[in-house]
N, CA, C and O atoms as CSV, one atom per row, in Angstrom:
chain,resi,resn,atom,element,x,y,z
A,1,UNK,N,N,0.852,-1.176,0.000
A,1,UNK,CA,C,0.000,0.000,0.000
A,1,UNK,C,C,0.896,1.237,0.000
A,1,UNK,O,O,1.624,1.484,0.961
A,2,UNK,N,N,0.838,1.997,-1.062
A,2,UNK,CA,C,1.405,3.272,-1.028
A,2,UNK,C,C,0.883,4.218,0.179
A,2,UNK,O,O,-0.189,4.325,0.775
A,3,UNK,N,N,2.317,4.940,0.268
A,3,UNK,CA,C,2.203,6.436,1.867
A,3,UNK,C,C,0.546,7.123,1.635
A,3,UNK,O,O,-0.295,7.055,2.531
A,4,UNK,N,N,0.324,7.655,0.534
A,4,UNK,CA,C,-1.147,8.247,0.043
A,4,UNK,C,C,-2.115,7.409,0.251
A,4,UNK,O,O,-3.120,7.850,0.809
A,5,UNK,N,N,-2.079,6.318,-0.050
A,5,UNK,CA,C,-3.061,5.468,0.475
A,5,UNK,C,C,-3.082,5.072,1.527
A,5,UNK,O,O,-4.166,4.596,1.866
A,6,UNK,N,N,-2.336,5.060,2.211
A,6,UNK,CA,C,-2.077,4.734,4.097
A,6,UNK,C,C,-2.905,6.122,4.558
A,6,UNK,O,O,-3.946,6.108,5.215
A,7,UNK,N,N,-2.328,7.130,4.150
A,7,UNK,CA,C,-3.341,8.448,4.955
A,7,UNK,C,C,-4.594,8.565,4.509
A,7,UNK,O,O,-5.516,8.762,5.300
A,8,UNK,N,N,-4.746,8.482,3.471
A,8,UNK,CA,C,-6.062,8.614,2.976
A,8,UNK,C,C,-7.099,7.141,3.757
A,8,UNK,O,O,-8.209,7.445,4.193
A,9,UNK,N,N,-6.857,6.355,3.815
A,9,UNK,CA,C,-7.423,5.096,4.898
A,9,UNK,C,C,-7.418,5.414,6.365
A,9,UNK,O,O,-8.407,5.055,7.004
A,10,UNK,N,N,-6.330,6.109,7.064
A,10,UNK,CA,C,-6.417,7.499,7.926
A,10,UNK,C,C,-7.170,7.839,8.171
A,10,UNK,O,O,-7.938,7.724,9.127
A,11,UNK,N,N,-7.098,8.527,7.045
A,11,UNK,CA,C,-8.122,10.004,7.476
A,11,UNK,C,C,-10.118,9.693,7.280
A,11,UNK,O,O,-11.151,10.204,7.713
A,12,UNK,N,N,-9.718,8.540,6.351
A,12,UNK,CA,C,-11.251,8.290,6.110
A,12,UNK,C,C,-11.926,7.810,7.004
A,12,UNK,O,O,-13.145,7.980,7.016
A,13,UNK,N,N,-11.176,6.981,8.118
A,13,UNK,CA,C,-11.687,6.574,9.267
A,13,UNK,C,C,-11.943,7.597,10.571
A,13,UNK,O,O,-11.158,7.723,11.510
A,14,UNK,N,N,-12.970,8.161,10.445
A,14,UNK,CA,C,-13.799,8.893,11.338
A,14,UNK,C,C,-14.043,8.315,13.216
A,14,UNK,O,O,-14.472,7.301,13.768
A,15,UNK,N,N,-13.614,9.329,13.550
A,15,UNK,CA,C,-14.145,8.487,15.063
A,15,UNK,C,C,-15.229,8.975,14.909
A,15,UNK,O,O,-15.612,9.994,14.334
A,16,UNK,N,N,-15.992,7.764,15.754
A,16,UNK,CA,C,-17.472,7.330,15.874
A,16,UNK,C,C,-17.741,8.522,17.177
A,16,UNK,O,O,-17.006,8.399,18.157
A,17,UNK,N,N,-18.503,9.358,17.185
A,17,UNK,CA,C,-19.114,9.954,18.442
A,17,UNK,C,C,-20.316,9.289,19.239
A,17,UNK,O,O,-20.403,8.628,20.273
A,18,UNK,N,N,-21.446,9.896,18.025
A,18,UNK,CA,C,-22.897,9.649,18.212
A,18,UNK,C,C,-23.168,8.121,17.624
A,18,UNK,O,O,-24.066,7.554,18.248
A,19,UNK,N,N,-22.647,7.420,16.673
A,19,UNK,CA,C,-23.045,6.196,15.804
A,19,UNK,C,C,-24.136,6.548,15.367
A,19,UNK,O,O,-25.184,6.081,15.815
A,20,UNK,N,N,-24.097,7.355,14.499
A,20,UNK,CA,C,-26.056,7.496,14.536
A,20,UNK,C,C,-26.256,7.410,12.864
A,20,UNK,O,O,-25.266,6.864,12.377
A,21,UNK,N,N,-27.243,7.789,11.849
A,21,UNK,CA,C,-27.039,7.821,10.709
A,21,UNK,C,C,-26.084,8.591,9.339
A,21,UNK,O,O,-25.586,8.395,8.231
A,22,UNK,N,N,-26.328,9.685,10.541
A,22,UNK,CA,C,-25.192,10.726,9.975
A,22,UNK,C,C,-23.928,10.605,9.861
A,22,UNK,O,O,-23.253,11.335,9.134
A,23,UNK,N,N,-23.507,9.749,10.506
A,23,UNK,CA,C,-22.053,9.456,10.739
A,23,UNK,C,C,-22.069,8.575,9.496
A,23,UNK,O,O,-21.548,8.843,8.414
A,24,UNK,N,N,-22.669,7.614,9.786
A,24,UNK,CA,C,-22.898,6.603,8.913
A,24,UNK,C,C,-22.495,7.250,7.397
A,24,UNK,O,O,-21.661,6.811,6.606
A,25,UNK,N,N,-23.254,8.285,7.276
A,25,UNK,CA,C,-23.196,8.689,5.448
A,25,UNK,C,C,-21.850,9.183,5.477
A,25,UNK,O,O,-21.071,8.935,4.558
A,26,UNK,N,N,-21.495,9.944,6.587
A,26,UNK,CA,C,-20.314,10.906,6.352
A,26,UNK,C,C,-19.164,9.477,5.996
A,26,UNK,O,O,-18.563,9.331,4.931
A,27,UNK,N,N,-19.112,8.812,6.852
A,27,UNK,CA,C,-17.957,7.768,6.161
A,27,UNK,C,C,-18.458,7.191,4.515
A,27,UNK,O,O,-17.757,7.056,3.513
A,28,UNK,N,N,-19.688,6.973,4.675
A,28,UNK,CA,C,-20.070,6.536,2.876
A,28,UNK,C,C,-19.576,7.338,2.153
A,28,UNK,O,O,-18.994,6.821,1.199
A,29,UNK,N,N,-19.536,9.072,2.214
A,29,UNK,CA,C,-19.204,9.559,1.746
A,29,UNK,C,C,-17.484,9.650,1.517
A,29,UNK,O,O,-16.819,9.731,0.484
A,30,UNK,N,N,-17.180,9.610,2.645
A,30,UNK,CA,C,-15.566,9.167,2.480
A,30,UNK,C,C,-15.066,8.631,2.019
A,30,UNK,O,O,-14.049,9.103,1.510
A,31,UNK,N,N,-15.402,7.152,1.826
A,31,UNK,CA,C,-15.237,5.746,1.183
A,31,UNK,C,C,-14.800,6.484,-0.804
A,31,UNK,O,O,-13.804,6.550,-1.524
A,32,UNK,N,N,-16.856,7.028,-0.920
A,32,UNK,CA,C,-16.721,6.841,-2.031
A,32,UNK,C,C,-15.561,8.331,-3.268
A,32,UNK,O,O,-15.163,8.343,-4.433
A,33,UNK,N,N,-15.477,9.335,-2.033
A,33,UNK,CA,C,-14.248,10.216,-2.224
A,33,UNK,C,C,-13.030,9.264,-2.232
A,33,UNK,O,O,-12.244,9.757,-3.042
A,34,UNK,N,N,-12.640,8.433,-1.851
A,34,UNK,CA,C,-11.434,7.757,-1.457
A,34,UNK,C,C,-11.484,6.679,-3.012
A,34,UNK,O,O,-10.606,6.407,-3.831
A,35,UNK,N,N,-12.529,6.389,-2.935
A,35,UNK,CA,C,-12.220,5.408,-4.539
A,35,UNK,C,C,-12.245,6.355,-5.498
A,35,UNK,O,O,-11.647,6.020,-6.521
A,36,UNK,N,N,-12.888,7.750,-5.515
A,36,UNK,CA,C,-12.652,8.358,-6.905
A,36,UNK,C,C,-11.291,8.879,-7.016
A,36,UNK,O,O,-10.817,8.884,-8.152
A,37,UNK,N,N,-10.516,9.351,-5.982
A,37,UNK,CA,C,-9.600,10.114,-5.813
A,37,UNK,C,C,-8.208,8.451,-6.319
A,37,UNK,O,O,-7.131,8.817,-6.789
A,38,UNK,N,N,-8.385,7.243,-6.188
A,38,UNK,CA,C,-7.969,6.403,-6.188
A,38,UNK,C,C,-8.097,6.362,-7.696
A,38,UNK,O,O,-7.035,6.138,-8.278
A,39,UNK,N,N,-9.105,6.520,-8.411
A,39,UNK,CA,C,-9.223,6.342,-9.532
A,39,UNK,C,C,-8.653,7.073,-10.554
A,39,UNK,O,O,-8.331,6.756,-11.699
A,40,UNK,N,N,-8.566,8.384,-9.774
A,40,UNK,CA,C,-8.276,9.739,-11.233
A,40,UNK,C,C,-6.886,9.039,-10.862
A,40,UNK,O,O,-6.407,8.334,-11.750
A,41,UNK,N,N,-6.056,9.164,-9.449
A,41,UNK,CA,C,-5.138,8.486,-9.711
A,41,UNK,C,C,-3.890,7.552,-10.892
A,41,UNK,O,O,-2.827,7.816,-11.454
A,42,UNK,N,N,-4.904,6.297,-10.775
A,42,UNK,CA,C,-4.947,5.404,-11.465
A,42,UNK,C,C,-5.063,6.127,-13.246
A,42,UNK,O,O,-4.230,5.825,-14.101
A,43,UNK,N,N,-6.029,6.915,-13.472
A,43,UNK,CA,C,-6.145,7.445,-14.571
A,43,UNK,C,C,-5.147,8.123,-14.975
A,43,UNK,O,O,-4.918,8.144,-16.184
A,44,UNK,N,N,-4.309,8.844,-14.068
A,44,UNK,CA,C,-3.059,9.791,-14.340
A,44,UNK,C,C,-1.845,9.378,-14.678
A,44,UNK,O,O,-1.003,10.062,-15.261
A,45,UNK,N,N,-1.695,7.935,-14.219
A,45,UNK,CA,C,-0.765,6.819,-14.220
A,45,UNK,C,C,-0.997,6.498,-15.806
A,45,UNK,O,O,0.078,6.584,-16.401
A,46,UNK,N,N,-1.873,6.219,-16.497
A,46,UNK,CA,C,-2.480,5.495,-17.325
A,46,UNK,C,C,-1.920,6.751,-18.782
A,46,UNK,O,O,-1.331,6.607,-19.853
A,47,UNK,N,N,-2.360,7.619,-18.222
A,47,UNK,CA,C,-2.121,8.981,-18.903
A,47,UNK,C,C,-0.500,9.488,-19.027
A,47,UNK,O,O,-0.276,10.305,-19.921
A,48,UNK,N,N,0.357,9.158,-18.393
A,48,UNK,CA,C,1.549,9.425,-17.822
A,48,UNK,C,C,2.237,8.761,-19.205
A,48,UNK,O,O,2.857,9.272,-20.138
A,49,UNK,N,N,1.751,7.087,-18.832
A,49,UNK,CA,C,2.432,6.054,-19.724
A,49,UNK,C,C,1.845,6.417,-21.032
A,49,UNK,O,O,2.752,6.451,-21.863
A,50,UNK,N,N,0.789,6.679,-21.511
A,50,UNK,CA,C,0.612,7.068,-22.657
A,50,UNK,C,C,1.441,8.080,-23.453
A,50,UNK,O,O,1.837,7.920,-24.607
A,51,UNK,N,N,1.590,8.857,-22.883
A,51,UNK,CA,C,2.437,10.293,-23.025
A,51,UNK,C,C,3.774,9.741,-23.418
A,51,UNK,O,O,4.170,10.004,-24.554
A,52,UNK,N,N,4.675,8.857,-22.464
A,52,UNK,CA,C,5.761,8.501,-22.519
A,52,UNK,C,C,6.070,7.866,-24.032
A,52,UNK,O,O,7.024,8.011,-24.797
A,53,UNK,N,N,5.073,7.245,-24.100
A,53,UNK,CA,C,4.854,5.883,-25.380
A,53,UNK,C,C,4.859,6.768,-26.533
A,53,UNK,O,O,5.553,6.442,-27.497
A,54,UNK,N,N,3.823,8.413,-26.587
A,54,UNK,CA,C,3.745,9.048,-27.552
A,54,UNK,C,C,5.288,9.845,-27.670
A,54,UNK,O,O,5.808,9.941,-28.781
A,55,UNK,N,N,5.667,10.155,-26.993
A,55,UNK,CA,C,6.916,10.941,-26.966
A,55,UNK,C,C,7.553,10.258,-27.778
A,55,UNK,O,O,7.779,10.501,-28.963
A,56,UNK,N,N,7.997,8.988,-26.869
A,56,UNK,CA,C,9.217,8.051,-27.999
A,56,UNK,C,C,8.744,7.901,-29.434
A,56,UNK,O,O,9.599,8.000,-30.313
A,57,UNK,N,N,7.329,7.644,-29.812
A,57,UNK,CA,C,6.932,7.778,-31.223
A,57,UNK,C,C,7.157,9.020,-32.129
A,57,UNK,O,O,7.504,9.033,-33.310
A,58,UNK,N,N,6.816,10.308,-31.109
A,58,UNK,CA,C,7.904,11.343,-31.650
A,58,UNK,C,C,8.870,11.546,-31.817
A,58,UNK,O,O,9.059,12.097,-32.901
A,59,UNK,N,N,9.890,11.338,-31.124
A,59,UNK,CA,C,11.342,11.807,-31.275
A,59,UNK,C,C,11.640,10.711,-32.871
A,59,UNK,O,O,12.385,11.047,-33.792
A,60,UNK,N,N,10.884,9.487,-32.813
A,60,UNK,CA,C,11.390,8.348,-33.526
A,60,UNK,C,C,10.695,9.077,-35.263
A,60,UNK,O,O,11.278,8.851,-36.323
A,61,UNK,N,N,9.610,9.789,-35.183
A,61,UNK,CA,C,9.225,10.137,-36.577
A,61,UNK,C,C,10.037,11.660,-36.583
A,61,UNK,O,O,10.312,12.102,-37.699
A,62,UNK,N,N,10.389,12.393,-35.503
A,62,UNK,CA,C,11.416,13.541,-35.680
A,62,UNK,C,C,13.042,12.620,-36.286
A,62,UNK,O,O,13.582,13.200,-37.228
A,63,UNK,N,N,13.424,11.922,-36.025
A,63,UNK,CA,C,14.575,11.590,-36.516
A,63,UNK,C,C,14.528,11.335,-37.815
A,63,UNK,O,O,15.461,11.544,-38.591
A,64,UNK,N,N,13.179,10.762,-38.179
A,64,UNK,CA,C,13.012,9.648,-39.761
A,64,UNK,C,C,12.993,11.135,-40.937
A,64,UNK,O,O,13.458,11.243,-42.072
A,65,UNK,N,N,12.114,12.296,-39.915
A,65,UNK,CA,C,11.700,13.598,-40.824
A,65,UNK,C,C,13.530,14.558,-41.055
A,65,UNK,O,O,13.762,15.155,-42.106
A,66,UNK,N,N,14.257,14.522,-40.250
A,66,UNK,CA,C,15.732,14.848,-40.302
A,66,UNK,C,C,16.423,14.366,-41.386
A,66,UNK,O,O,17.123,14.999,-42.176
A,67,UNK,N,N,16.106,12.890,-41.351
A,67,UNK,CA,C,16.891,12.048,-42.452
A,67,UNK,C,C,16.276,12.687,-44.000
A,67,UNK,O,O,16.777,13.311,-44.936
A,68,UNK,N,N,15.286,12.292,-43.760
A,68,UNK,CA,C,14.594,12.361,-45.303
A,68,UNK,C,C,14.989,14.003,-45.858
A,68,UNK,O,O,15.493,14.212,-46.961
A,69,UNK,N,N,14.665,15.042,-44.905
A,69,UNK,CA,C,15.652,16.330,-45.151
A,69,UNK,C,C,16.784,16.295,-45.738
A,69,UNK,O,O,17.154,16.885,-46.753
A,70,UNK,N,N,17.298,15.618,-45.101
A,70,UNK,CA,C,18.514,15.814,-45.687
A,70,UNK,C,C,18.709,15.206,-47.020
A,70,UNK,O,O,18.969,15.904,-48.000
A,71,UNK,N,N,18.606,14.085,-47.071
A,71,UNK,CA,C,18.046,12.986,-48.378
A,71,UNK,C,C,17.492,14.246,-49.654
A,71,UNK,O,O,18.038,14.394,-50.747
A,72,UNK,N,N,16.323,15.018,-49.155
A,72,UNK,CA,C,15.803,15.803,-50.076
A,72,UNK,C,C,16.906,16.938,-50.416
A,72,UNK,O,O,17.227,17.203,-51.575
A,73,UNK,N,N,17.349,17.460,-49.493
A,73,UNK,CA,C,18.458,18.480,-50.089
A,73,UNK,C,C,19.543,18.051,-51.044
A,73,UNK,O,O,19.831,18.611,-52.102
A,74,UNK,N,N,20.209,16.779,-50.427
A,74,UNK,CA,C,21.427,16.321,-51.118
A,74,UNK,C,C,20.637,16.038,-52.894
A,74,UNK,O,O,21.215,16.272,-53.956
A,75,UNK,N,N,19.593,15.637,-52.779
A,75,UNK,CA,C,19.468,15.315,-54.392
A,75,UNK,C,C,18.660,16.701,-54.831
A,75,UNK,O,O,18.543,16.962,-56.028
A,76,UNK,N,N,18.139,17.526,-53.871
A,76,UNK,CA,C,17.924,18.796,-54.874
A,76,UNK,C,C,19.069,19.206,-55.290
A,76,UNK,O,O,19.246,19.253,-56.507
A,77,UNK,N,N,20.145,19.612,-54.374
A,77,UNK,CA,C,21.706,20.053,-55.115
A,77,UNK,C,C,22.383,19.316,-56.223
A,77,UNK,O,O,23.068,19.878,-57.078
A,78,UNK,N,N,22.122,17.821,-56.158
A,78,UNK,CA,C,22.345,17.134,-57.118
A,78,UNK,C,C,21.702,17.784,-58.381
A,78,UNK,O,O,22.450,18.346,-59.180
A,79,UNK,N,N,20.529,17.745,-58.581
A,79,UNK,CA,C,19.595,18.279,-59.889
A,79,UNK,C,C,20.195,18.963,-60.365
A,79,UNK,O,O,20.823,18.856,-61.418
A,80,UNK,N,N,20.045,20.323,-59.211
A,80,UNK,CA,C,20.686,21.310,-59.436
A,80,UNK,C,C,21.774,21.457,-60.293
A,80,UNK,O,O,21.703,21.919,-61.432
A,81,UNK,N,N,23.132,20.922,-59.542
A,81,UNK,CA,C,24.131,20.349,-60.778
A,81,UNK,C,C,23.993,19.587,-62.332
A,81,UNK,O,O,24.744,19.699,-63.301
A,82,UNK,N,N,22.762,18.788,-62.177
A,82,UNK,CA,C,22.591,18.435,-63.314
A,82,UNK,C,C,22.301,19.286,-64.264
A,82,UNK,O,O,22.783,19.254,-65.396
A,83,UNK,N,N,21.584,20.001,-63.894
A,83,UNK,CA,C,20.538,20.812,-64.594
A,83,UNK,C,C,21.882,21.802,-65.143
A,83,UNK,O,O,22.033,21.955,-66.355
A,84,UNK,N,N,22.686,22.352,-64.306
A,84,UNK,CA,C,22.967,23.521,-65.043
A,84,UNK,C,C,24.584,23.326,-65.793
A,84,UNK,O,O,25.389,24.228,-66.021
A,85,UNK,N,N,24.741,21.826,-66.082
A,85,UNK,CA,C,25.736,21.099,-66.745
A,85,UNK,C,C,24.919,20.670,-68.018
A,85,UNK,O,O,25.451,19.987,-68.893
């Protein structure tokens, strides 16, 4: 169990005063703050690795677009020479 999830299990646990219904919801309510907050979490993680995955697909079509640059220059100058021979 991650440190964030240790406090957050913490903090969600309410001392009991009255036991009465109200209490009751206020922890329901806790609970179900504690799984969404668990979730975007989880979603950010998910989002993180995506990002990472897209990056490397960038740098990898930035390198391929460098090459071919250059590729295109060297045989425009080529032409070039042809052309005016």
């Amino acid at each position: 169990m991650s440190h964030v999830s240790e406090l957050m299990d913490a903090n969600i646990r309410l001392q009991r005063i009255t036991n009465d219904a109200r209490e009751e919801e206020m922890e329901d309510n806790m609970q179900q703050v504690s799984t969404m907050i668990g979730n975007l979490r989880n979603m950010a993680i998910d989002m993180g690795s995506e990002m990472e995955s897209q990056n490397r697909q960038l740098d990898r079509i930035n390198l391929k677009a460098e090459s071919n640059k250059t590729r295109i220059t060297s045989a425009n100058q080529r032409a070039s020479k042809l052309l005016k021979d």
